[in-house]
N, C-alpha and C positions, 0 to 999 in steps of 0.2 A: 360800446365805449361810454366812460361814464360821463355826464352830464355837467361838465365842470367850467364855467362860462370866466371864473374869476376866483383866484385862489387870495385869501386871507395873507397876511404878513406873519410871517411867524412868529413863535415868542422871542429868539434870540434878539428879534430887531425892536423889540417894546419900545425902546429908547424912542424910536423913530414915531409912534405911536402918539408917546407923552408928549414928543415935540407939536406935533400937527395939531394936538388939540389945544397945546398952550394960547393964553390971548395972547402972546408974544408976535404968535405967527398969524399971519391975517389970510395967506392965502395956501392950497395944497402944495403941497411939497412928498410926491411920490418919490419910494425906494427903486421903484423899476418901472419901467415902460416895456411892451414888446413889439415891433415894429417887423410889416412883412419887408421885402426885399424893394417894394416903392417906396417905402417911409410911410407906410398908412399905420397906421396905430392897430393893434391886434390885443384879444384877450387869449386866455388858457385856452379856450374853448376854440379859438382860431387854431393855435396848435396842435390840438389834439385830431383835427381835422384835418389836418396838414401831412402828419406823418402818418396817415393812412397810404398804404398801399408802397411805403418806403424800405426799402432792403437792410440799408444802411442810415443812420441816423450819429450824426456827430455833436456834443456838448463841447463847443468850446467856453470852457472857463478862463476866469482870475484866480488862481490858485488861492485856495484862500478865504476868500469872498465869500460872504454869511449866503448873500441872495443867490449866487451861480451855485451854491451846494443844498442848496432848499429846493429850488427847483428840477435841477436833476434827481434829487429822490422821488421828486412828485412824479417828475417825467417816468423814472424805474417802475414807478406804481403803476401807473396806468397802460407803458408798454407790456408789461404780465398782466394787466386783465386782459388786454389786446389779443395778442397772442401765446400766453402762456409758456408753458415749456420750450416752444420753438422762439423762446425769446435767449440771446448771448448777450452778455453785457463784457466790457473790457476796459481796460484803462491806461493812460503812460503813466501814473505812479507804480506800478508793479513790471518790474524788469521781467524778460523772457526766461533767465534762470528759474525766477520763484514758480514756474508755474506745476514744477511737480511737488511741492510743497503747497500751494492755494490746492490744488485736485484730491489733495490726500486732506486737506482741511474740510474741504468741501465734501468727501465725502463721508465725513467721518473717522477716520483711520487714525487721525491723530488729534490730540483734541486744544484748544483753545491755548493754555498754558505754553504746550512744544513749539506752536503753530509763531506767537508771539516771538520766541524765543530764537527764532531760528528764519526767520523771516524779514526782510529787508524795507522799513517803512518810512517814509515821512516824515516830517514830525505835525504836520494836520491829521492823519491816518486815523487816528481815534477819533475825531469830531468831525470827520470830512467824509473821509472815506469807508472806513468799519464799518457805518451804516446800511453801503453799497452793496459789501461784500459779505454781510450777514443777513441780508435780503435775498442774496443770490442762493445762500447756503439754505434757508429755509422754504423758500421758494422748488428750491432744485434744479437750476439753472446754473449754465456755464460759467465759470467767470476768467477770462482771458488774459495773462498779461502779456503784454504787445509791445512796451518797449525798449530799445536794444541797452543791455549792459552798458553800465556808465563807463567800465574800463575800457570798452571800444570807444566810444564816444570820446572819450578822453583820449586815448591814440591816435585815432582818425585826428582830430582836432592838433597833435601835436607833429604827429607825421604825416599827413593827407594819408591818402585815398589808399597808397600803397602802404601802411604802416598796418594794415587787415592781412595782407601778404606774408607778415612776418609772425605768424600767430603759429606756434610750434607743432597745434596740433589741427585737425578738421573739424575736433569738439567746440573750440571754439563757435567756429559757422554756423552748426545749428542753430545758433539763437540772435545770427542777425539775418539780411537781408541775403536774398541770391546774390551772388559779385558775376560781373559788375553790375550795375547798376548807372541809369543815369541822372548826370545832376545840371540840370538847368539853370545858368548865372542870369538869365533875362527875363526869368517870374520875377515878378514884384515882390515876393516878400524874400529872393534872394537880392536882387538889387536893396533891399533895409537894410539885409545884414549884414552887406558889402559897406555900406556907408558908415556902421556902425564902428568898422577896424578898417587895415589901412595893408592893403599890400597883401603879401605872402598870406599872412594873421586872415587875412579880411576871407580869402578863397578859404582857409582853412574851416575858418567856424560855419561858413556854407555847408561844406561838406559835413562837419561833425551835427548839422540838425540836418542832414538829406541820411545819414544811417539813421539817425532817429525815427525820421519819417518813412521811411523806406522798409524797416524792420515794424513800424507799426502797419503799416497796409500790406505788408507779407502778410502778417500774423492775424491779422481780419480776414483776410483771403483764405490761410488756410483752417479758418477754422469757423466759415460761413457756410454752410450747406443751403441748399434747396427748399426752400419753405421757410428758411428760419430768417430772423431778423437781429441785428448786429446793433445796440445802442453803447456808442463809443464815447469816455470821458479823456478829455486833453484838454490842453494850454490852447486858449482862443488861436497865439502864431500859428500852431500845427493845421489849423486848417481854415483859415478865412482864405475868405476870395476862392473858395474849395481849390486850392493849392497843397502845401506840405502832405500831408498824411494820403489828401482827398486826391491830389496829383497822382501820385504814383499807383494806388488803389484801382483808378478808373483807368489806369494802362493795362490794370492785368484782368479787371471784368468792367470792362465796358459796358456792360449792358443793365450795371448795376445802377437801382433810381438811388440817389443819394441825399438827404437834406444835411444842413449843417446850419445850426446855431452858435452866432459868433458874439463873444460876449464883449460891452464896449462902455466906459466911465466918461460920464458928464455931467457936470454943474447940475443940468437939469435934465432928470433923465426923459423929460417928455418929450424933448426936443430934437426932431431927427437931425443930423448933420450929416452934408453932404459927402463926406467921406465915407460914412458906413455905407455909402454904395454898391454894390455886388461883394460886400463883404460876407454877406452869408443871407441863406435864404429866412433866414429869422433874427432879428437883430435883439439883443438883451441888452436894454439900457439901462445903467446901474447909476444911480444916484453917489458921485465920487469919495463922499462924506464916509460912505462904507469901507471902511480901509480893508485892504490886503492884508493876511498874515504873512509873512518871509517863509515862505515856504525852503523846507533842505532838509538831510537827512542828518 
């Protein structure tokens, strides 16, 4: 494991750089803090010790976010010196359709141009993600997509649970979860998203992120073997408090060791707040100044 106690600030955040040393500013003004699961303050090198001996390892990000996409590349880099070829990376920007289109990318078959052209992106995906997914291609390593077709999600969300029921054919189901499935209204992060709508709407959009989740931790499951190691990108929701993604996951292998890093914006990012509580076994605190891009396709 390489020796990495404290990683530099990138270039993209120069900005942040010029500010700290301005005589403006009198005192630090860090872009990130990392804090373990008691609020203790942690460096890189805390993490990289951390996810020894972990199965599954989750990046929950801010879509977007300079510093949450800096550091999962770092993280990419150092889980393939780790383990190497028995490393699988995945992600929820990449739908479960794309994924015989990423295999044929990845293995050469087609190249960069069609790949583009025919492929279903973000619009971070060049500055964000590309990165991810052309490390994985040089490397020679997996690269997963896991999350369910936005048309289901958008069904589920318009006709609940039974509007998957009415899918003309079984081609469909491939590329979501097993049915049925269960969906839990008394986790906490579905009680949010009850409060967030009101009624009918409110169960609805429950279930339209439980096939999201649900079809992400299928698609880890089946495509985690024995010795190998699974480092998963998503939206911080999908899995703090190891809930969403990390809930359904630990129903079908239990015996899987799990960490999960939950990414969280505050004034000051050195300051732990008592809500990042059992939000994640590693906490990313992001200096708020760093705005989000609007992530969508």
């Amino acid at each position: 494991m390489p020796n990495k106690r404290f990683l530099p600030v990138p270039g993209v955040l120069s900005f942040l750089l010029i500010l700290m040393t301005s005589p403006l500013v009198s005192q630090e003004l860090p872009a990130y803090q990392l804090f373990n699961s008691e609020g203790q303050q942690i460096n890189y090198g805390d993490v990289l010790e951390m996810i020894e001996g972990v199965d599954v390892i989750f990046f929950g990000e801010f879509h977007g976010n300079p510093i949450c996409h800096w550091l999962q590349r770092e993280l990419l880099s150092d889980l393939f010196e780790l383990h190497g070829e028995n490393l699988v990376i995945g992600g929820e920007f990449f739908e479960t359709h794309d994924q015989l289109i990423l295999d044929e990318y990845l293995s050469g078959w087609i190249n960069e141009t069609n790949f583009n052209n025919e492929a279903r992106f973000w619009n971070n995906y060049e500055k964000d993600y590309k990165p991810l997914l052309e490390f994985a291609k040089q490397s020679g390593i997996p690269f997963i997509a896991t999350n369910v077709p936005r048309r289901y999600a958008n069904l589920v969300f318009r006709e609940g649970m039974e509007g998957l029921d009415l899918l003309p054919t079984d081609e469909g189901h491939r590329y979501i979860a097993p049915l049925p499935f269960e969906v839990d209204l008394e986790l906490r992060s579905s009680k949010m998203m009850l409060e967030m709508a009101h009624g009918d709407r409110a169960v609805k959009f429950v279930y339209a992120q439980a096939i999201k989740d649900a079809t992400m931790a299928h698609f880890i499951d089946q495509n985690l073997n024995e010795g190998q190691v699974f480092y998963h990108i998503n939206g911080s929701f999908h899995s703090n408090f190891k809930e969403g993604i990390i809930w359904y996951l630990q129903r079908q292998r239990p015996e899987l060791k799990i960490l999960n890093i939950a990414s969280v914006m505050s004034p000051k990012a050195e300051k732990w707040e008592e809500d990042y509580a059992e939000m994640g076994d590693i906490i990313l605190s992001i200096n708020e100044g760093l705005t989000n891009l609007k992530v969508g396709r």
